[in-house]
N, C-alpha and C positions, 0 to 999 in steps of 0.2 A: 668894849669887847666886840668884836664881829660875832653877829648871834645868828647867821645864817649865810647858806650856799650863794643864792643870790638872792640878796636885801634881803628879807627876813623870811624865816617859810613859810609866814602870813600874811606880810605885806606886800603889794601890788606897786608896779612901777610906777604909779600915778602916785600911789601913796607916799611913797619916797620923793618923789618932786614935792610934793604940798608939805613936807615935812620939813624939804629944805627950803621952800619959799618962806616956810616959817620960824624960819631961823636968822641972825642975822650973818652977813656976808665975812663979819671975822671971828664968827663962833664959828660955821663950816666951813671948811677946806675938802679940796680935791687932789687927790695925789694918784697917779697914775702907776702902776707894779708890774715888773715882767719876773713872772718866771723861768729861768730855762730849763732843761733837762736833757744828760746824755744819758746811755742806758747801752749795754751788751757792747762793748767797745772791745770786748775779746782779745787786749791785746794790741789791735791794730790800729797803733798809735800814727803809721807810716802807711798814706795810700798808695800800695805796694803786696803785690800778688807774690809771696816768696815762692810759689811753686813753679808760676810760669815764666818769672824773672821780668816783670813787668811793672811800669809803674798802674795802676788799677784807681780810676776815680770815681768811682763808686764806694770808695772803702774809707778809713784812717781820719783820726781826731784832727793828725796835721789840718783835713778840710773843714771838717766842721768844726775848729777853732776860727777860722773866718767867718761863719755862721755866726759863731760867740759875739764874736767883735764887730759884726754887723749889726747885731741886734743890740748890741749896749749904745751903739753909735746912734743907732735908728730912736734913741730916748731923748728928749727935751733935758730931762736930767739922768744920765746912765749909771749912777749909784743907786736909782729907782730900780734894781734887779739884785736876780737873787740864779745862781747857776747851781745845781745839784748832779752829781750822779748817782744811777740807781745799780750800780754794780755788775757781776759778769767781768769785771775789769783787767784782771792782772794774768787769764789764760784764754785761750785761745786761736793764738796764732803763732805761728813759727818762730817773735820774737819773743813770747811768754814763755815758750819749750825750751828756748836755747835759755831766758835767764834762770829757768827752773836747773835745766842741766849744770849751769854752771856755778849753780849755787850762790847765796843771798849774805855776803858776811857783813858785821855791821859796818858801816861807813857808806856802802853800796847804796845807789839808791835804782831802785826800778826804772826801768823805761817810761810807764805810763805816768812815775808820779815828776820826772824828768819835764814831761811837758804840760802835766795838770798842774803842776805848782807854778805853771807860766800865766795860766788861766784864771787864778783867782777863783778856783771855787769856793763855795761854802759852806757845803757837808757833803756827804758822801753815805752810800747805803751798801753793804754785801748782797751780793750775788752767791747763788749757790756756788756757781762756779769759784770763787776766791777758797773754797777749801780743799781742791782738786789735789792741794799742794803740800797741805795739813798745816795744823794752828801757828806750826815755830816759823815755818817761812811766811804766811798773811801777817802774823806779828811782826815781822822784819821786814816785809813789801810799804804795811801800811805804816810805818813808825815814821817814814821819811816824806808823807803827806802834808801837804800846809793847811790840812782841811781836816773836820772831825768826824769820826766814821760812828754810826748808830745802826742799832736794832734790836729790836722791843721784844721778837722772839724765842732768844736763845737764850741758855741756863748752863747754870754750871750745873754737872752730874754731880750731885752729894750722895749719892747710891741706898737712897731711901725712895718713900715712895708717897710721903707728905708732901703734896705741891704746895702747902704752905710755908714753909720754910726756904724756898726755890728760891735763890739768887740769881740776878742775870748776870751772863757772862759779859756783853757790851753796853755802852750807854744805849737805853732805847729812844731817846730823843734830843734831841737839843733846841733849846729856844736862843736865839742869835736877834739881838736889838740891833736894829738896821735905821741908819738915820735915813730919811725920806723927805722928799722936797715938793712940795705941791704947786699945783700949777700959778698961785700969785709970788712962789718964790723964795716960801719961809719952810725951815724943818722942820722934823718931829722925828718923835721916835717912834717908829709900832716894833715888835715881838714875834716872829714868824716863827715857828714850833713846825719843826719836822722830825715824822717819825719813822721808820723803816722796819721793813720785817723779810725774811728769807725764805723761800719753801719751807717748810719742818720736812721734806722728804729729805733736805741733806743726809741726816741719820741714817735713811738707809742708801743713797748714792756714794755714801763718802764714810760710809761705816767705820773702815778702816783705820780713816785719820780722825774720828771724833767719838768711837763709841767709849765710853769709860771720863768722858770729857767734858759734854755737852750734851742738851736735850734742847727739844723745840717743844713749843706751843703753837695751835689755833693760830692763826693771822688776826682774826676777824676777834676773838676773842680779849687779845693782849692791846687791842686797838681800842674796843671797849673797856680794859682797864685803866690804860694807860692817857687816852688821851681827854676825860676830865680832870687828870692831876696837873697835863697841861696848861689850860684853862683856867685852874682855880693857880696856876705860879705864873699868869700874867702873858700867857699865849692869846694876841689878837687874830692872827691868822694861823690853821693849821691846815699842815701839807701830809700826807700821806706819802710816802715814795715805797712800795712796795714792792720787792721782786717777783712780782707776782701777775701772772695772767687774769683772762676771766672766763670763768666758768657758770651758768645760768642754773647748776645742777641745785638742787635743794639745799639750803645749809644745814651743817650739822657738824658742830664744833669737834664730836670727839672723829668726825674723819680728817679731820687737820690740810682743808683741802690745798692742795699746789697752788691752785689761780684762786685767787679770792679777792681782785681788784673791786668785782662786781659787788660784792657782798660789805666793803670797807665804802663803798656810797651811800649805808642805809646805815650806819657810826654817824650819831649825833656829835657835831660838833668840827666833820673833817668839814674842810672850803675847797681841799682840789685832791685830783690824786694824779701823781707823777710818775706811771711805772712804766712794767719790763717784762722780760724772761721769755716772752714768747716770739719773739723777733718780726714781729708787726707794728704794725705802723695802725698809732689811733690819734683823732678821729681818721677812717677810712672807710671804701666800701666793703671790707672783710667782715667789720660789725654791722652793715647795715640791716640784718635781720636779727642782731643780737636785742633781746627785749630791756623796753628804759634803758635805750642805746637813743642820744640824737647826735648823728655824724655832722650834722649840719651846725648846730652849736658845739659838738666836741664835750657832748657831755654823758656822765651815766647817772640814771637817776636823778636829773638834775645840778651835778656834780662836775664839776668843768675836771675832765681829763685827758690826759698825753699818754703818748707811749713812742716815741720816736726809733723806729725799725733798730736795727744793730749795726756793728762795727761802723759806728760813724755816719753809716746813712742819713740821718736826719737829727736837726733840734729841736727839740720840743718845746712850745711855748704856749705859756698862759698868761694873758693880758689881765689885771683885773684894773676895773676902773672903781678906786674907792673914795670912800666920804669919811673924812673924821673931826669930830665934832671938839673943839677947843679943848671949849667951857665942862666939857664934860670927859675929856680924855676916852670918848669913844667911837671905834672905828665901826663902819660899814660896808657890805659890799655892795654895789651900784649896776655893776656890766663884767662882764669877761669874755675873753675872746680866746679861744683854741686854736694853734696852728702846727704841723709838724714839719717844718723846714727843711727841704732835701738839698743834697749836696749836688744831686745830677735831676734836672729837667728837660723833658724830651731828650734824652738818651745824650744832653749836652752837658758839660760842665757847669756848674752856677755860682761855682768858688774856687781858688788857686790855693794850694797848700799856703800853710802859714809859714812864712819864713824862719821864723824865733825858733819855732815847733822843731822843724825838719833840722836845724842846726842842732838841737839840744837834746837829741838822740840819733846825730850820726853815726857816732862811735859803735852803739846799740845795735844802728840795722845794717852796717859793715861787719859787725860779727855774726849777726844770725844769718846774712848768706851766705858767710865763710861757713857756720855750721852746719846749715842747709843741703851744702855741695857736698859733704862727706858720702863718698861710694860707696856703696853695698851690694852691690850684685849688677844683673844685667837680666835682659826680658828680651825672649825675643820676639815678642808681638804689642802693638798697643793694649794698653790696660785702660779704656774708657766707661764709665756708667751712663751714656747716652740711653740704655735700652735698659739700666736695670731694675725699671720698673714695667719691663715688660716682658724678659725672659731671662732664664739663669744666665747669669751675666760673670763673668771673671776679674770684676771688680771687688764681687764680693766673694766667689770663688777663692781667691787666695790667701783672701783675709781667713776663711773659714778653716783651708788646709793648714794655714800655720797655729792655729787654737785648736784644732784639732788635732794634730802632731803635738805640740808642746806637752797638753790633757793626757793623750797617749801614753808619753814618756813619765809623764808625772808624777802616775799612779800603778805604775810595775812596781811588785812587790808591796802596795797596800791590800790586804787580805779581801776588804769589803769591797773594792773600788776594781780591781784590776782585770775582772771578770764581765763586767758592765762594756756594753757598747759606748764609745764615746761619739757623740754627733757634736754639733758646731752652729751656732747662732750669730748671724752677720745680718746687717742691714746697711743700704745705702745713702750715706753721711749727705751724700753732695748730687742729687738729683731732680734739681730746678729750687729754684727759691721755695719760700714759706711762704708765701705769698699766691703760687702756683703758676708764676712768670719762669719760661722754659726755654728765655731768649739767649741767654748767656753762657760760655762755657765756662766761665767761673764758677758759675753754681754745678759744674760736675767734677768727677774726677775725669784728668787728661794725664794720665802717664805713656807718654810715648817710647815707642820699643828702643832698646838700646843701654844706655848705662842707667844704672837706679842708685841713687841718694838719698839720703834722709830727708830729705824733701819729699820726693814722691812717695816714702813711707807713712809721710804725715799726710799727704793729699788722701793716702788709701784709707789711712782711716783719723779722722780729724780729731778726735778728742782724745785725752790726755788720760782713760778709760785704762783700769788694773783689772787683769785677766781673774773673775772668778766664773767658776763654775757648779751646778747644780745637778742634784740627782733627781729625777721624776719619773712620774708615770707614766702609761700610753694616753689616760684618758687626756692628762693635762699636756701632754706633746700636742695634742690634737685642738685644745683650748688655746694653746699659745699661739698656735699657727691662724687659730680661728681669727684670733684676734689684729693678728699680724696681714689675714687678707681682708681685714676694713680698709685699706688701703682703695680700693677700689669701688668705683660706681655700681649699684645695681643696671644691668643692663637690661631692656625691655625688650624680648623678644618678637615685637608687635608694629615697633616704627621701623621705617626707614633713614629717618633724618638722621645724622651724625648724634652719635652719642661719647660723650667724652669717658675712655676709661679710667685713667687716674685720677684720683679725687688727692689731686695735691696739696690746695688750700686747709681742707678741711682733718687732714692725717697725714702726721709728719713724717716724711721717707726715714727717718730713723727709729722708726714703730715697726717699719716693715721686715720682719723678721726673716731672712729666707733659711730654715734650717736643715743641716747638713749633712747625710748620713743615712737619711729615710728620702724616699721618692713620693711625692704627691701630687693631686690638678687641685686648681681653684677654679671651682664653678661661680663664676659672675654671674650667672642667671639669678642666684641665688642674693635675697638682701643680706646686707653684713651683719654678721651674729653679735658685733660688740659695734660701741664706739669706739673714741681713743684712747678713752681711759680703761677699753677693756670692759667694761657694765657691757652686760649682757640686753641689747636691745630688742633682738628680734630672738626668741627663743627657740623657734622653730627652723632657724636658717639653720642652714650647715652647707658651707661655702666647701670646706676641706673634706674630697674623696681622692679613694683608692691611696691612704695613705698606709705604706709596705717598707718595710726593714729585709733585707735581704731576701726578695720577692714576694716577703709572706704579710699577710694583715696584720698589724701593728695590733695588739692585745692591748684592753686596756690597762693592766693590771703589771703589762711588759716593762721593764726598768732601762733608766737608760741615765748617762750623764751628759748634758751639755754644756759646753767651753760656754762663753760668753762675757761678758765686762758686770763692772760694779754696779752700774747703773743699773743695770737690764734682773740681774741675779739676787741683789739686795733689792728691789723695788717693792717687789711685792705685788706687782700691780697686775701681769701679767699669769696665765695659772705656771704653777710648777717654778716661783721663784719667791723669793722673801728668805729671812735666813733659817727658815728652820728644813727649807731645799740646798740649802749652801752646804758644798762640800769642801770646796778647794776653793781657798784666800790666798790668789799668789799676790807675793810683792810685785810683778811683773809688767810693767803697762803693756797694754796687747798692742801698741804701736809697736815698742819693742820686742814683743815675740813675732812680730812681722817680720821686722828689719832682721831679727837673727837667722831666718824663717830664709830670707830673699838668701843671707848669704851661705847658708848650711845646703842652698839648694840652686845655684846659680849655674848657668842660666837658666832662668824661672820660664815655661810655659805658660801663658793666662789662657787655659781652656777650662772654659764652666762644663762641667759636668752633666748637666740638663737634672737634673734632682725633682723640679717641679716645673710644671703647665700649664698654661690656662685649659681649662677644660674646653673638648671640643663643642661649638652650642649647636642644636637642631630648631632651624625656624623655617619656617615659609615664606616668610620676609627676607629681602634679602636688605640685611643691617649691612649700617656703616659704624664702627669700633677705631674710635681715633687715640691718637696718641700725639705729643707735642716735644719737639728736641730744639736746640739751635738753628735758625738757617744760616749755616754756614758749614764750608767745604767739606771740612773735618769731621761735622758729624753726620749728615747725610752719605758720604763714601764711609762711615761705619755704620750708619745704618742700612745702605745698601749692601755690604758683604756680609753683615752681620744676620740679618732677616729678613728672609725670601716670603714670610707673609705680610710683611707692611710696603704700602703703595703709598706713592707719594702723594698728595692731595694740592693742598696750596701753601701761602705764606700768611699769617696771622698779622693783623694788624701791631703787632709787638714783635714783630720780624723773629717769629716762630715759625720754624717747619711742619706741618701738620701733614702725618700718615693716616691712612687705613690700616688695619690691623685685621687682615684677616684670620678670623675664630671659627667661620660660621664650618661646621662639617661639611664634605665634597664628595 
């Protein structure tokens, strides 16, 4: 059995050479292992931009199946690997929506597993996202896989409340005997045990399609169940594949936390861990302050792990160099080696679409642009989010008036409801990578004025999100906002040097809630009252002033309902949502009450309303407040007609635009 991460957790690299000098040369063997890993493929099987009609090489499995085939190729012996995905797989992108729209009957087989069955992988893990779509279609996506799908922390709902008697709803691991060739040329067999787990937030993201269904468990906890059963059924190596991020917060099992990659390195017994969900790239400098982070070996807590970015960007790989011993049918581990393999270096291509790939879902992405192209209305001005994270923006302005109209209509003639102000909660899907790279106009929305399609209805709002809405209060209107403007940097009224405002890395532009209805500033003098997860960090901040409902100060005790998606309403996480705030479970995706939205109102204006502001700041200093867009034509002449307070500055070494932002009062 392998009894540790690297060579033993006692034994020293020296020690492991003396052990094998003292051994003879056909009792030890050396066999070399790659792991691969893809992760958050959303669909985009085809590197191919559906919205702006372009092929996009930055994106799609098509490329990093050349990754696959490189790295099998790059083996002495290429049966010495093992390829997994860690799910997010079958939604996503414009050809996940059109196979969802067109429905899954049996014989059908999906796009993604069209070209993963080309691939030879070897299991496969759930993402949250694969229940976007509810259990009967992932049962009908995944049934045409050639590969076995696990995860350790779902149950079936028996509608009691003894977790002793809990059944899981999927396999939560598999152990796969892999014949293995050592470097003098002779086989064996070792046992490689992977195990997979999913947020337990799906329950409340996906309530819909799973409550009465399913329950989840701990991450961290089912790991510690599950994987000495492993072990003791003859698992020599075990792989973790988690959907799961990382989070440094304290553990505590009954919070069931989302990211809990960090926390599955201190589970006696894993050897690697192979995740996802956060759509970064590890090892990188993102983690370099994350603590029992080493970027440099690619490991946590001494735990060789990957995280290869999403849609295709990168392979994840772990090298391990192992020892196994005859006479004694026992494996060791020696050396490992971390790497995340990207599809594009220096801004150039490093691989060609797969041939096999790109033929074996033609048919696939010749319909979803025929679906794509479907008309619905017309605009007559560009609809870009270049600035919307830096003023009310009409990107998300129209997402807001169409959930805010639909909510309207809704609740005429419900007695409790129809009396209530209704507001509108939008945030900006697509406003520079995850990463906090702001080079690209991919990573924004670009609907340009003139005819609108279901395409640019999906550009406007990316995710596959069913319209619920929540009733609250003023205090918690006020908490949500609070939390919503962590988004940005505390600014130091004291320097001059350039201060960067959006803290894009660190708070994902789809936190940033702009809500709709009420008028408010956000004072950046001020530190952020929450992190991302909304915990209350600084108690005494209070970023959100002069917040007014039909000029008057917002009471805290004032009622109100706000439109918003499943994610956002069932969450919990934010104040004034969880389901005991849910009022209205439309069946509706709010992509769809966009589109109906464009065409009940055609031709559509994109004028943001101005709702919220940065507050104006008072210093002696005279600050520089930067902000970072594309440099390129299109969004500098929208950022120059758009806002008369940003001055151009220079160009970023990552051929970003970099403004001034003037805040400071005049």
């Amino acid at each position: 059995m392998i009894r540790s991460k690297l060579f033993s957790r006692t034994a020293t690299l020296a020690g492991a050479i003396l052990l094998a000098a003292c051994s003879s040369d056909d009792e030890i063997r050396h066999v070399d292992l790659r792991l691969m890993e893809t992760t958050d493929i959303h669909a985009n099987v085809m590197d191919y931009n559906y919205y702006s009609g372009q092929t996009d090489i930055k994106i799609g499995l098509v490329r990093t199946a050349a990754l696959i085939k490189a790295a099998r190729a790059e083996l002495v012996e290429p049966e010495n690997s093992v390829l997994v995905d860690n799910g997010d797989l079958i939604q996503g992108s414009p050809m996940g929506d059109w196979r969802e729209a067109e429905g899954l009957q049996p014989g059908v087989v999906h796009p993604v597993y069209k070209a993963m069955n080309l691939l030879d992988y070897d299991v496969a893990n759930y993402g949250n996202h694969e229940f976007n779509y509810g259990l009967e279609f992932l049962a009908e996506s995944v049934n045409d896989a050639n590969f076995p799908y696990i995860s350790a922390n779902i149950f079936k709902d028996d509608g009691d409340t003894d977790e002793s008697n809990d059944e899981l709803y999927f396999e939560p691991y598999k152990l796969i005997e892999k014949i293995v060739t050592d470097t003098k040329g002779d086989r064996h067999r070792a046992t490689i045990g992977f195990i997979g787990f999913v947020p337990p937030q799906i329950m409340q993201w996906d309530k819909a399609n799973l409550d009465g269904a399913v329950t989840t468990k701990d991450i961290k906890a089912m790991a510690e169940r599950y994987v000495p059963e492993m072990k003791a059924k003859g698992a020599d190596l075990i792989v973790a594949i988690p959907h799961s991020g990382i989070s440094t917060a304290e553990y505590n099992a009954e919070n069931k936390a989302e990211n809990s990659s960090w926390y599955l390195a201190d589970v006696d017994g894993i050897d690697a861990i192979m995740f996802g969900h956060s759509h970064l790239t590890f090892p990188s400098e993102a983690f370099a302050d994350t603590p029992n982070v080493d970027i440099t070996a690619g490991t946590i807590k001494g735990v060789p792990a990957v995280m290869p970015g999403y849609w295709g960007s990168h392979l994840g790989i772990i090298d391990f160099g192992l020892e196994y011993n005859v006479d004694k049918d026992e494996w060791k581990i020696l050396s490992t080696r971390v790497e995340a393999r990207p599809i594009v270096v220096d801004g150039e291509a490093s691989v060609s679409a797969d041939a096999a790939l790109v033929e074996a879902v033609e048919s696939d992405h010749d319909a979803t642009i025929e679906y794509m192209s479907t008309p619905i209305g017309e605009s007559t001005d560009d609809i870009f989010s270049f600035l919307a994270l830096v003023k009310d923006d009409p990107s998300i302005q129209i997402v807001s008036d169409a959930q805010k109209d639909y909510v309207t209509k809704l609740i005429q003639g419900d007695v409790n409801l129809q009396n209530l102000p209704v507001l509108s909660a939008a945030a900006p899907f697509k406003a520079c990578n995850r990463e906090g790279l702001c080079a690209d106009e991919s990573a924004f929305t670009t609907v340009p004025k003139g005819l609108l399609t279901l395409s640019n209805a999906a550009d406007l709002y990316l995710y596959p999100n069913t319209l619920v809405a929540v009733k609250i209060n003023g205090a918690e209107l006020k908490g949500w906002l609070e939390c919503s403007a962590s988004q940005f940097f505390q600014i130091d009224t004291s320097i001059s040097t350039p201060q960067e405002l959006v803290d894009y890395a660190g708070f994902p532009t789809y936190n940033f809630d702009v809500i709709d209805g009420v008028t408010y500033k956000i004072d950046v003098t001020q530190a952020p009252r929450n992190n991302r997860s909304c915990e209350v960090i600084n108690e005494d901040a209070h970023r959100i002033i002069d917040l007014q409902f039909n000029g008057a100060d917002v009471a805290d005790t004032q009622e109100f309902i706000v439109a918003s998606n499943n994610y956002r309403a069932n969450g919990g996480v934010f104040p004034g949502t969880g389901s005991d705030h849910v009022v209205i479970n439309s069946p509706n995706a709010n992509r769809e009450v966009l589109a109906n939205y464009i065409r009940d109102n055609s031709p559509v204006t994109p004028t943001a309303d101005g709702n919220w502001s940065f507050a104006p700041i008072t210093s002696a200093t005279d600050l520089t407040i930067v902000f970072r867009v594309p440099n390129t034509d299109k969004a500098k002449a929208f950022v120059d007609a758009q806002l008369d307070s940003a001055v151009f500055m220079d160009v970023t070494e990552n051929n970003e635009a970099r403004y001034e932002l003037v805040l400071q009062a005049q």
